[in-house]
C-alpha positions in Angstrom: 57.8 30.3 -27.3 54.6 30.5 -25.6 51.9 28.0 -26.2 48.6 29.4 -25.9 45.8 27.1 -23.5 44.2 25.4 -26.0 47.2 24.2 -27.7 48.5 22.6 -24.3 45.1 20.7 -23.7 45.7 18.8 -27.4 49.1 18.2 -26.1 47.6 16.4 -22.8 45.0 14.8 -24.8 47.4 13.3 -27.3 49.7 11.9 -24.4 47.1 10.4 -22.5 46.0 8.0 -26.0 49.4 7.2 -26.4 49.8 5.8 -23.0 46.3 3.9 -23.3 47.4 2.3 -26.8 50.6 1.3 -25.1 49.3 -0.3 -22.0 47.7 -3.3 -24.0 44.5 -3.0 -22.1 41.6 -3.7 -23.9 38.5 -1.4 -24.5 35.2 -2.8 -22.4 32.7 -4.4 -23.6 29.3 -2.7 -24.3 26.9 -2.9 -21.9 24.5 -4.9 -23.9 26.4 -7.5 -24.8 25.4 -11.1 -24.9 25.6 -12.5 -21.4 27.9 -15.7 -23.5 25.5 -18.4 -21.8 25.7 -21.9 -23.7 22.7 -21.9 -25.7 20.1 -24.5 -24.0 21.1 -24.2 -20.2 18.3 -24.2 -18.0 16.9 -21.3 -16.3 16.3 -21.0 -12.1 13.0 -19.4 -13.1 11.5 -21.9 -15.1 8.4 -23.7 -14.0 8.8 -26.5 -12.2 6.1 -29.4 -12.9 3.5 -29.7 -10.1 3.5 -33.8 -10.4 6.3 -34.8 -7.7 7.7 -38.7 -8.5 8.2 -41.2 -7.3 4.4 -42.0 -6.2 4.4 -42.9 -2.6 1.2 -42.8 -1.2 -2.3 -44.1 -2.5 -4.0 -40.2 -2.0 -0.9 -39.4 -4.7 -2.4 -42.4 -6.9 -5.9 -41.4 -6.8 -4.9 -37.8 -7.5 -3.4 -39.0 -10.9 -6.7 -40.9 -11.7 -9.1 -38.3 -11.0 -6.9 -35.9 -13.3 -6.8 -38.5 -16.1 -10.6 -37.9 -16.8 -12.6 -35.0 -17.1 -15.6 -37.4 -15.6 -13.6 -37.8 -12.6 -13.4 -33.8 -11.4 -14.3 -33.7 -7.9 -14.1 -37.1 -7.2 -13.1 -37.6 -3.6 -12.0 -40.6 -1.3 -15.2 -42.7 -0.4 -16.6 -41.4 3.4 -18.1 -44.4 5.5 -20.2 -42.2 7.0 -22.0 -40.3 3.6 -25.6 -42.1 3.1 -26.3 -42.1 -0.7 -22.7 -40.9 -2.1 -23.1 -41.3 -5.9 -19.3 -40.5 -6.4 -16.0 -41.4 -5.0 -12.6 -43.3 -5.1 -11.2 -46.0 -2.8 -7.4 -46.0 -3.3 -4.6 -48.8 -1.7 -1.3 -50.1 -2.1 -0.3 -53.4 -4.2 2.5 -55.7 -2.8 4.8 -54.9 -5.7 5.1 -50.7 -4.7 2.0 -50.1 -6.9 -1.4 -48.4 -6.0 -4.7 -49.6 -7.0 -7.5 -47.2 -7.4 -11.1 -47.9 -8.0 -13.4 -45.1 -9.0 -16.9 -45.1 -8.2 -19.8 -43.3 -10.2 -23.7 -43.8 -9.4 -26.8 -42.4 -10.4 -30.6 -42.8 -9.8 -32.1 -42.1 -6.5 -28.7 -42.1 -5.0 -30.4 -40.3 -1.7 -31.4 -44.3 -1.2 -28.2 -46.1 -2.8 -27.9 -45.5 -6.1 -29.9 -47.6 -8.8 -26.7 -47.9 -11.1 -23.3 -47.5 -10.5 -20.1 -47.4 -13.2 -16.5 -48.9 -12.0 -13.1 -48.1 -12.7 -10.7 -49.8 -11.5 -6.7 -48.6 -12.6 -3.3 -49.4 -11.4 -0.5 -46.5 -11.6 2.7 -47.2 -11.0 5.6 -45.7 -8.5 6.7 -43.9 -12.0 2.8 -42.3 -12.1 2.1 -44.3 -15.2 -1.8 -44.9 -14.9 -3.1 -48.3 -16.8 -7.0 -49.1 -16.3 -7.2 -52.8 -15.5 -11.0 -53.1 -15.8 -14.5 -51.4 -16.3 -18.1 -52.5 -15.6 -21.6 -51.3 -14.8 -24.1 -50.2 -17.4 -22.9 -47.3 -19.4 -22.6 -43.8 -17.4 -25.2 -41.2 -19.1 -23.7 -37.8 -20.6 -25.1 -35.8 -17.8 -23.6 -37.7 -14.7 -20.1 -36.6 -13.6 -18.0 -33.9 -13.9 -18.5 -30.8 -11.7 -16.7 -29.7 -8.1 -16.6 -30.9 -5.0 -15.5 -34.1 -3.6 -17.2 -37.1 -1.9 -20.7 -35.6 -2.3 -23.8 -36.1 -4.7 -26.5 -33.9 -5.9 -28.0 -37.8 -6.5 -26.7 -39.1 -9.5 -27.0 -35.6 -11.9 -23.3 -34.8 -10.9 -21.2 -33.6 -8.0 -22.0 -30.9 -6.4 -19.7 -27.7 -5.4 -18.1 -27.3 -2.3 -20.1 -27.4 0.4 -22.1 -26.3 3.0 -25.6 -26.7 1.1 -29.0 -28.4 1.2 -29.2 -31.0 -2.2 -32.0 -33.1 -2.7 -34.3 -35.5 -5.2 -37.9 -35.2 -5.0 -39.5 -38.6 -6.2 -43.2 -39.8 -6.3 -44.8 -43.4 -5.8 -46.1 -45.6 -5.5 -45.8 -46.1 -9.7 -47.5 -49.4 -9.2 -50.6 -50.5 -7.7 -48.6 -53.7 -6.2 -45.0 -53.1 -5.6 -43.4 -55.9 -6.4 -39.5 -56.0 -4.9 -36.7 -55.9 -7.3 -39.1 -54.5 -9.9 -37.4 -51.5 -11.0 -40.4 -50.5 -13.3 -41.9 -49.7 -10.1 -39.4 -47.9 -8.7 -40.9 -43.9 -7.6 -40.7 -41.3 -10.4 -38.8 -38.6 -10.4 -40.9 -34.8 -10.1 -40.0 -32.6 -12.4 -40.7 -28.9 -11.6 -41.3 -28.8 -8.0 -41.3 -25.2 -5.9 -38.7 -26.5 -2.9 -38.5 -23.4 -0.4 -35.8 -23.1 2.2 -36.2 -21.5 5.6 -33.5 -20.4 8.0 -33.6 -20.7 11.6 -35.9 -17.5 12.2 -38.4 -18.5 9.2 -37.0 -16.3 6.8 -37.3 -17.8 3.0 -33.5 -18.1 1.9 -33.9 -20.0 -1.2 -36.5 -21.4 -4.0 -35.3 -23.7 -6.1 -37.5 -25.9 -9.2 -36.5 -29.2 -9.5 -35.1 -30.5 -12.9 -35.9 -33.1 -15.1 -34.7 -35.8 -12.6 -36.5 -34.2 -9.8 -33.0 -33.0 -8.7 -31.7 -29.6 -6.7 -29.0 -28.2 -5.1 -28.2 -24.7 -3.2 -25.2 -23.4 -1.4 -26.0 -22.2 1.9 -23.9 -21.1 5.0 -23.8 -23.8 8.1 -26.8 -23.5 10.4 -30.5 -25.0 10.6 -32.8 -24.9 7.8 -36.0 -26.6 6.7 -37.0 -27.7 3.2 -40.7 -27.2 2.5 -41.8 -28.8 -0.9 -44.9 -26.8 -2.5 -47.9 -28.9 -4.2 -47.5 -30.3 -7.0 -50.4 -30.4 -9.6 -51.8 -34.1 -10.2 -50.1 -35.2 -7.2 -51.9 -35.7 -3.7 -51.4 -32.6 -1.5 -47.9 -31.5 -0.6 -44.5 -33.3 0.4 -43.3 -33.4 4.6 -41.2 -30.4 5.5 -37.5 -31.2 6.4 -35.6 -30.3 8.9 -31.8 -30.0 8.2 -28.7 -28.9 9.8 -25.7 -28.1 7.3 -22.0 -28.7 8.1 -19.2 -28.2 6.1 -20.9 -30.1 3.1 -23.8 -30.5 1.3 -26.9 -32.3 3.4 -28.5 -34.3 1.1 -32.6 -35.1 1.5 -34.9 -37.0 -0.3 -38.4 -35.6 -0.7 -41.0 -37.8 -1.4 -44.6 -37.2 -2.7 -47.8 -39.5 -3.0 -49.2 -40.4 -6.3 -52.3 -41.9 -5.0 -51.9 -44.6 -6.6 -53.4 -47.9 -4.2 
């Protein structure tokens, strides 16, 4: 009998099951099936945390310090060579594997030294625990650290940003017509609202700045010679001394000072 084309492809088709069924081979998987990973197991692209134990150096120590406080942001190690540093951290090891870490926070004509400064001094352990051992100094007002850059002051308001800039106080005296040493209700007077120009090299006005409250400013400008030029100041005699400054890779910091007339 002849079989007509479409009946032999059925007859293919059925032979071709029958040998699949009968090989025991089992039908794959979809594609989208679960991977079968134990529920739990870590993943290679999870984030790793950025605090590396144990502790081994006293830089590491500090580090955990400074982070433990917001007042401490931008606190950097103490520079022997920074006049009037309001801010900064002395770190070193303890015999035991231990670090020791004192932090350092100042304020009030810190051009000069600082009139008040506020310790902290913590242990932290080879684990990175961090314990504070002890605090003095008289207590730190609300708008004294805290900010950005490291080792530098803007003279007790804060620390300032990363450098290079020009940052300053401008103070009048004398406040007393006999100065008497130690006295600190003598001490000069902060100007608030005093025009401070800056000048490049060529003479060129670069910046203007008014001084706050606490006679304070700060500017960011690139490295290079400048010179500070206070303006008058009603009710005060005539106007401050110019400054000349050359800026680094920080902040120059510069006291201006103007007369009271007060003899």
């Amino acid at each position: 009998m002849t079989r007509t084309p479409t009946a032999a492809i059925l007859v293919a088709l059925l032979v071709l099951v029958a040998a699949a069924c009968g090989s025991g081979v089992a039908p794959a998987s979809p594609t989208n099936s679960p991977s079968g990973a134990s529920p739990g197991a870590s993943s290679a692209s999870s984030p790793s945390s950025p605090l590396v134990l144990p502790v081994t150096t006293p830089e590491q120590a500090a580090q955990l310090v400074v982070a433990s406080d917001a007042r401490f942001k931008g606190v950097g190690p103490r520079d022997p060579n920074l006049i009037g540093g309001c801010c900064f951290y002395d770190a070193s090891t303890n015999g035991d594997g231990s670090f020791r870490v004192t932090i350092e926070i100042g304020w009030g004509d810190c051009p000069s030294g600082c009139i008040n400064r506020h310790h902290w001094v913590y242990s932290v352990a080879a684990d990175g625990t961090v314990a504070l051992d002890r605090e003095d100094g008289p207590p730190v007002p609300p708008d004294v650290g805290g900010g950005g850059g490291a080792g530098s002051s803007d003279g007790g308001a804060g620390i300032l940003p990363a450098g290079p800039g020009i940052a300053g106080q401008a103070l009048a005296g004398p406040t007393c017509p006999v100065v008497k040493p130690g006295d600190p209700s003598c001490n000069d007077r902060p100007v608030a609202g005093a025009s401070i120009l800056i000048r490049d090299a060529t003479g060129t006005v670069v910046a203007q700045m008014i001084t706050d409250a606490n006679g304070r400013f700060h500017v960011s400008v690139p490295p290079g010679d400048y010179r500070v030029e206070p303006q008058p100041v009603e009710g005060l005699m005539g106007g401050a001394n110019t400054i000349d400054v050359t800026v680094g890779a920080t902040f120059k910091e510069v006291q201006i000072s103007y007369d009271t007339g007060i003899r």
